[in-house]
C-alpha distance (Angstrom), angle and dihedral (degrees) to the residues before:
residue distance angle dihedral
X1 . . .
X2 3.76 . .
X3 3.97 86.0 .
X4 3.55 98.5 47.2
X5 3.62 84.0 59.0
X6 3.44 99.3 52.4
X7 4.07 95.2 43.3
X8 3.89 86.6 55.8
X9 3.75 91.2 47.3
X10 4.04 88.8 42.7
X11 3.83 86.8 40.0
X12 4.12 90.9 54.3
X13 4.07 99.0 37.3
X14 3.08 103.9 55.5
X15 3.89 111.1 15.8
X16 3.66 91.5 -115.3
X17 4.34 113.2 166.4
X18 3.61 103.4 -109.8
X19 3.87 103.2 -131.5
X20 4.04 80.2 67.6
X21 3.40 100.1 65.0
X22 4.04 109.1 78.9
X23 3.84 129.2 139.2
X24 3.77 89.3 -91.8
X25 3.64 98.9 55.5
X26 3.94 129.4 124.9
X27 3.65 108.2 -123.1
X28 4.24 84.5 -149.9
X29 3.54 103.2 20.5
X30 4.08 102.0 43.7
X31 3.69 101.0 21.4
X32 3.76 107.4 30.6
X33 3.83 96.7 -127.5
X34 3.54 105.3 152.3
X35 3.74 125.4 -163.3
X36 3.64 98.9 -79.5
X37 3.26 94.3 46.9
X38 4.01 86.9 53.6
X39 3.72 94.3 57.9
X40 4.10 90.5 49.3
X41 4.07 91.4 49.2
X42 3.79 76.8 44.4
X43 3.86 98.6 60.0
X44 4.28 90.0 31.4
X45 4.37 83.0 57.1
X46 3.68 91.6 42.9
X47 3.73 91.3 60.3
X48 3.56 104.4 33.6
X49 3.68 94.4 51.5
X50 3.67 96.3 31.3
X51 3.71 97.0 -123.2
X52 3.55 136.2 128.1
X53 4.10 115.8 -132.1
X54 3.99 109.7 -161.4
X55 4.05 112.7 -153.0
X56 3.57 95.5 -107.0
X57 3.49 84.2 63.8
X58 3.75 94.6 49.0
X59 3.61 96.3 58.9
X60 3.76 91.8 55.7
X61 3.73 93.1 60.9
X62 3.16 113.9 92.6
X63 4.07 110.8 143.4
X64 4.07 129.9 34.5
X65 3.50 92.4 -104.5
X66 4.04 89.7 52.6
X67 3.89 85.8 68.0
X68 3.68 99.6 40.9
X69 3.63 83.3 53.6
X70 3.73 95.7 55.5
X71 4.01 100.2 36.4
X72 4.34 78.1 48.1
X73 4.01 83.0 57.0
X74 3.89 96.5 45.7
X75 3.18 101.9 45.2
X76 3.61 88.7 47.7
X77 3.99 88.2 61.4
């Protein structure tokens, strides 16, 4: 569920083709998200989940599954 989310949101943002966005995929490399663009999905997932990401978190995601795995672990807080 949490990933559907996030695909939609990715998906809608940034005009990204669907079939690209899969647990496994680079958020650089296979979707073209660069930095900046991190920081704004950042602040979009920190208010649609409710969650707050720190930086050092930030720089350890790197794929789509890497933040489904840490708004999984928040929300299970």
């Amino acid at each position: 569920m949490t990933f559907d989310k996030l695909k939609a949101i990715i998906v809608e943002q940034f005009d990204v083709d669907e079939a690209l966005v899969t647990p496994e995929a680079d958020m650089q490399e296979d979707l073209g998200i660069d930095s900046l663009d991190v920081v704004d999905l950042i602040v979009i997932i920190s208010e649609e989940f409710d969650i707050e990401i720190p930086d050092e978190a930030v720089d350890n995601i790197k794929t789509v599954g890497d933040i489904v795995a840490y708004i999984d672990s928040q929300q299970a807080e």
